[in-house]
C-alpha positions as CSV (number, residue, x, y, z in Angstrom):
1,X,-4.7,-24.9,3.2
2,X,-7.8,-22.8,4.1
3,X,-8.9,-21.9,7.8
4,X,-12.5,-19.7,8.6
5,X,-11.7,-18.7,12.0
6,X,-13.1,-15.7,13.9
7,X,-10.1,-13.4,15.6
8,X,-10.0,-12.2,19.1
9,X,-9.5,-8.1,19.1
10,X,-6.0,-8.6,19.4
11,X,-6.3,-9.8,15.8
12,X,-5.0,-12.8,13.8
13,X,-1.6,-12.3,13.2
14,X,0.0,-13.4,16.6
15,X,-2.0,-17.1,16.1
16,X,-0.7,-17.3,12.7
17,X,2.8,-17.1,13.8
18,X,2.6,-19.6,16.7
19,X,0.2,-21.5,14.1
20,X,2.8,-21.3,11.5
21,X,6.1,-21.4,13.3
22,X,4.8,-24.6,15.6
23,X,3.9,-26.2,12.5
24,X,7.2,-25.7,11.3
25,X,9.4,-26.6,13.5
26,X,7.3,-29.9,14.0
27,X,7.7,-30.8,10.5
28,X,11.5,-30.1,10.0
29,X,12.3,-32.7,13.0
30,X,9.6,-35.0,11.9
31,X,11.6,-34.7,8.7
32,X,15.0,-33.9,9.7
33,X,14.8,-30.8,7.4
34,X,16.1,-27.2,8.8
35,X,15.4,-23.8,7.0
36,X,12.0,-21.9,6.4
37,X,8.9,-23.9,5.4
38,X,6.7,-21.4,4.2
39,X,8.0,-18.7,1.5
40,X,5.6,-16.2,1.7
41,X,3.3,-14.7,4.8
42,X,-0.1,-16.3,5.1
43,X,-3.4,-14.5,3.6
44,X,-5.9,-13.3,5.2
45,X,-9.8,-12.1,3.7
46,X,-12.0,-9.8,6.4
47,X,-15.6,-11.8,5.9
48,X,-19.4,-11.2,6.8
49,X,-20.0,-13.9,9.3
50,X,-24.1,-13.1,8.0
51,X,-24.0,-13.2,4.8
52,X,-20.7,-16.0,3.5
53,X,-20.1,-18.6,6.6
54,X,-21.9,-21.3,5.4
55,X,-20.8,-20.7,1.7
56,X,-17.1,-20.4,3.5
57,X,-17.8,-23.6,5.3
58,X,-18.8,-25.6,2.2
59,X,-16.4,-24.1,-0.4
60,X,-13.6,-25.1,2.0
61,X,-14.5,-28.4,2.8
62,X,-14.7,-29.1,-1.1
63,X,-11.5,-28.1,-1.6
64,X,-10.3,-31.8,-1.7
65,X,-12.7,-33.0,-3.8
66,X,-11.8,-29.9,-6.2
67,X,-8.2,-31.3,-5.6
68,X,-8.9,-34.8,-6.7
69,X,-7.4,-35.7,-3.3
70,X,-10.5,-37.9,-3.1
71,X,-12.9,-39.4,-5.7
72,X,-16.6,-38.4,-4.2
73,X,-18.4,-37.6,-1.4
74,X,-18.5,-40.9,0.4
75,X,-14.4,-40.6,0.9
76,X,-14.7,-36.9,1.6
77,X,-16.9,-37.5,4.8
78,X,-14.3,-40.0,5.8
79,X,-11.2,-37.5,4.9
80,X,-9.0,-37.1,8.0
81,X,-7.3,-33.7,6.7
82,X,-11.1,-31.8,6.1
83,X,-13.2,-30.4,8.5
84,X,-16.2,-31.6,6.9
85,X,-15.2,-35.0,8.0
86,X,-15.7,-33.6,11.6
87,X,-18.6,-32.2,11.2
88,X,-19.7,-35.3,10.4
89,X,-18.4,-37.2,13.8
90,X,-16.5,-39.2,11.4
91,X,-13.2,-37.4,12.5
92,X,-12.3,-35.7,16.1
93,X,-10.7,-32.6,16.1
94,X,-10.7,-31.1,19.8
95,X,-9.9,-27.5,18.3
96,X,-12.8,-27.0,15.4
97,X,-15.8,-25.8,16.9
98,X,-18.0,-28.4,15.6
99,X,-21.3,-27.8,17.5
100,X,-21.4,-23.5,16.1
101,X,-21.0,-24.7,12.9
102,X,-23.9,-27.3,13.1
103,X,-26.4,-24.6,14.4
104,X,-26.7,-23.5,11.8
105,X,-27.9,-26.6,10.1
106,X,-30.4,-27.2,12.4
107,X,-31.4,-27.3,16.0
108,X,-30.9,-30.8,16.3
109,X,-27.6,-32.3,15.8
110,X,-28.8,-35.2,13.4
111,X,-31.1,-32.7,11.3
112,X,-28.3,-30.5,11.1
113,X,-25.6,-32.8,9.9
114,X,-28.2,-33.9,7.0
115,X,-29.0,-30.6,6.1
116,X,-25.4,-29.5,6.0
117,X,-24.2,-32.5,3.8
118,X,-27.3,-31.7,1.7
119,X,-26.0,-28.6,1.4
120,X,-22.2,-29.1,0.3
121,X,-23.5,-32.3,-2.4
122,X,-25.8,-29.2,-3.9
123,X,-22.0,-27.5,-4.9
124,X,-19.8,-30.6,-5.6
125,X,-20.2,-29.4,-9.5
126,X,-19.7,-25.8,-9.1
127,X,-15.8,-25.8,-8.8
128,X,-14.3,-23.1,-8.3
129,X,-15.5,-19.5,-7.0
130,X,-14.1,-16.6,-8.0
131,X,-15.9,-13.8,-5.6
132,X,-14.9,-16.1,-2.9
133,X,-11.1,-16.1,-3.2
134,X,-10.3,-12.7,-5.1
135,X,-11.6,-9.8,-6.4
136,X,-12.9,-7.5,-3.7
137,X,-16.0,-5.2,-5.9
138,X,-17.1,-9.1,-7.3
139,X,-17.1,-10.4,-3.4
140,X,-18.8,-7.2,-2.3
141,X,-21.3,-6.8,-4.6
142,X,-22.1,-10.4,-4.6
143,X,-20.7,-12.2,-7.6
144,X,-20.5,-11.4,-11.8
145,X,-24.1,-10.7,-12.6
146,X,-24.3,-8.1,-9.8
147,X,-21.0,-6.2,-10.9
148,X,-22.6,-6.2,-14.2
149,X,-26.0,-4.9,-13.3
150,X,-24.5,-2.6,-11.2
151,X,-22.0,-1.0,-14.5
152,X,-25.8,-1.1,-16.7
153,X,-27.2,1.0,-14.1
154,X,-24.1,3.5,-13.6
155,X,-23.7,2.3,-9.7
156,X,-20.5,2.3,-7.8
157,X,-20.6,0.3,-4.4
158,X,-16.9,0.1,-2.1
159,X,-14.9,-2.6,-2.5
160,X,-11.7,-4.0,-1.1
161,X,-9.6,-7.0,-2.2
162,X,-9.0,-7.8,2.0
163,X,-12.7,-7.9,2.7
164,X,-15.5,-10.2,1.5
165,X,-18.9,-8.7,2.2
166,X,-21.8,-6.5,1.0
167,X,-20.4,-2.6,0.0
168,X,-21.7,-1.3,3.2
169,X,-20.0,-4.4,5.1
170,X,-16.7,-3.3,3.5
171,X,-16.8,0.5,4.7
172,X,-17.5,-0.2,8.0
173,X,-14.2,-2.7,8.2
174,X,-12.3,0.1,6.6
175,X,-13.7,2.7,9.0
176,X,-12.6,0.6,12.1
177,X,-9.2,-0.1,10.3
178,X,-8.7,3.6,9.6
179,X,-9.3,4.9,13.3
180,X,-7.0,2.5,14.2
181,X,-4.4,3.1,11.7
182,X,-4.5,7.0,12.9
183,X,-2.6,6.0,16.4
184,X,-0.6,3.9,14.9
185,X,3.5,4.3,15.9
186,X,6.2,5.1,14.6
187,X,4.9,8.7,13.5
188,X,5.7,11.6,15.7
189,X,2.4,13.4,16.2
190,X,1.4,9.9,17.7
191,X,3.9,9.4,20.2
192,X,3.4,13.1,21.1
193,X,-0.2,11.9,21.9
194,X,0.1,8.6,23.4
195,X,2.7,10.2,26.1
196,X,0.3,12.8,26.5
197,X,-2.6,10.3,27.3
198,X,-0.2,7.9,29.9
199,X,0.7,10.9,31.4
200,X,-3.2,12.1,32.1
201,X,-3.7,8.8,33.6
202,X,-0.9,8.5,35.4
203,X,-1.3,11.9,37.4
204,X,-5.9,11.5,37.9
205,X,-4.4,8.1,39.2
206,X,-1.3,9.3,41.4
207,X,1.2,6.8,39.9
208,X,4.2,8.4,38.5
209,X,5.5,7.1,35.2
210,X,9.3,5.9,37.1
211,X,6.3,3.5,38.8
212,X,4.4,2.5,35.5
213,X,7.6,1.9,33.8
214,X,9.3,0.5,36.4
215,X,7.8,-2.9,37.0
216,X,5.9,-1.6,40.2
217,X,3.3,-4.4,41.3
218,X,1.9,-1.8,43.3
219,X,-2.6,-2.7,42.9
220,X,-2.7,1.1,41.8
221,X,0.1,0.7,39.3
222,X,-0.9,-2.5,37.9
223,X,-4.7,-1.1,37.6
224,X,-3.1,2.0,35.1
225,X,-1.0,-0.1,33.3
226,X,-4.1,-2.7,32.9
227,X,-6.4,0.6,31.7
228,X,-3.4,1.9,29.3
229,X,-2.8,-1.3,27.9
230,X,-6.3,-1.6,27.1
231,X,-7.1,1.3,25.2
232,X,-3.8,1.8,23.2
233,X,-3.8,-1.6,22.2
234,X,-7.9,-2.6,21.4
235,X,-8.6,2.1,20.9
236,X,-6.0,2.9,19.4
237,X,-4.3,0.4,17.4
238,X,-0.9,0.1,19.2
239,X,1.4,-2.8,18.8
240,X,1.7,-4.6,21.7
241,X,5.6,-4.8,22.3
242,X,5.1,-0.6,21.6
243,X,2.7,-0.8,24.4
244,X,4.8,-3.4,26.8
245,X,7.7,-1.2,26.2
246,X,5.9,2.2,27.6
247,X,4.5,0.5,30.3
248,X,7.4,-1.4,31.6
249,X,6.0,-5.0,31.4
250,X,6.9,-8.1,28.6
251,X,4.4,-8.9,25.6
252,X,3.3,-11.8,26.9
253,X,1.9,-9.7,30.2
254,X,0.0,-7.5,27.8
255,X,-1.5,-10.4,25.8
256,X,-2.6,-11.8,29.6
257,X,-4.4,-8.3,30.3
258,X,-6.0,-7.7,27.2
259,X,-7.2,-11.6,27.6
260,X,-8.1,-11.1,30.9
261,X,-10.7,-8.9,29.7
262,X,-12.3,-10.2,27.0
263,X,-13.5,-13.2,29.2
């Protein structure tokens, strides 16, 4: 199964596992089955929203055509288990954002849908894509003939298996991974610096740490513990149980704060 889905900054991994684990548990008592359903963790590829989505969008939707899961197009626009087939308005599916995907078909919803089903009949013989699915210098550079054209002329352009996107695409991802990954616990230097930082808030603010890790719902202590949350989770890279266990709250409060703000 393939999902393009655009993370929040507290990243992708936390909907995976209520993704995967919901879908799990669902299946084993629609099935009366116990035990693990999936063997291995999910895989995720960083993409450029610019220069891939509507490639994304099409090779995906293809994928059970490619699977000979149906015969042709005609039962593909009718497929229940595709998101092309919502696209469409053949299917309903209140979580896939139907009307984003459309725009950029066209400005009118009927021209778009044409356009758009134009646009995946164009690939029904292309099978399957290489530089879409692996191979980060072939995704980056933007498929076989560039890679070679680049080795004729002596060029090197950044690459990364994770990432699927022009060269300069891929070292800006790595740059943002990178300062992140530099705060990142469990590693002395950074614990040394993170108490060093909750402490400089906590004494410009007048809340003493007993307060911040205490539970206090004092306005003043939950305004620190809102700001600290903030930046060691979307600055710095912190795990959030790290973070809920300095500041004294659960997880789940530090998910509400850091959703809190990005509405």
């Amino acid at each position: 199964a393939h999902i393009l889905l655009r993370s929040s900054e507290m990243g992708l991994s936390g909907f995976m596992r209520r993704l995967l684990t919901g879908y799990a548990v669902s299946y084993n008592r629609r099935h009366r089955r116990w035990g693990h359903l999936f063997q291995n963790r999910y895989k995720s590829i960083v993409c450029d929203e610019d220069a891939y989505f509507t490639e994304l969008v099409r090779y995906i939707h293809l994928n059970p055509l490619r699977a000979k899961l149906v015969k042709n197009l005609s039962q593909l626009d009718r497929y229940r288990w595709s998101g092309h087939s919502v696209l469409l308005g053949k299917v309903e599916n209140d979580w896939q954002d139907r009307d984003y995907v459309l725009k950029w078909f066209g400005k009118t919803q009927g021209r778009a849908k044409d356009a758009y089903r134009n646009y995946v009949k164009k690939a029904i013989g292309e099978g399957r894509r290489p530089e879409l699915v692996g191979g980060g210098l072939i995704r980056s550079l933007g498929g076989w003939s560039a890679v070679k054209a680049m080795r004729r002329s002596g060029g090197r352009e950044l690459s990364d298996d994770r990432i699927l996107g022009s060269g300069e695409f891929v070292e800006r991802i790595i740059k943002e991974a990178e300062a992140k990954i530099k705060f990142q616990l469990p590693v002395s230097e950074n614990h040394q610096k993170i108490n060093e930082y909750i402490s400089k808030i906590c004494k410009n603010e007048k809340v003493s740490i007993d307060e911040l890790t205490g539970g206090s719902r004092r306005k003043e202590v939950s305004g620190v513990r809102n700001r600290i949350a903030i930046e060691l989770v979307k600055g710095r890279g912190v795990a959030l149980a790290e973070v809920a266990r300095r500041v004294g709250v659960s997880t789940s409060a530090i998910s509400k704060i850091l959703k809190r703000t990005s509405q």
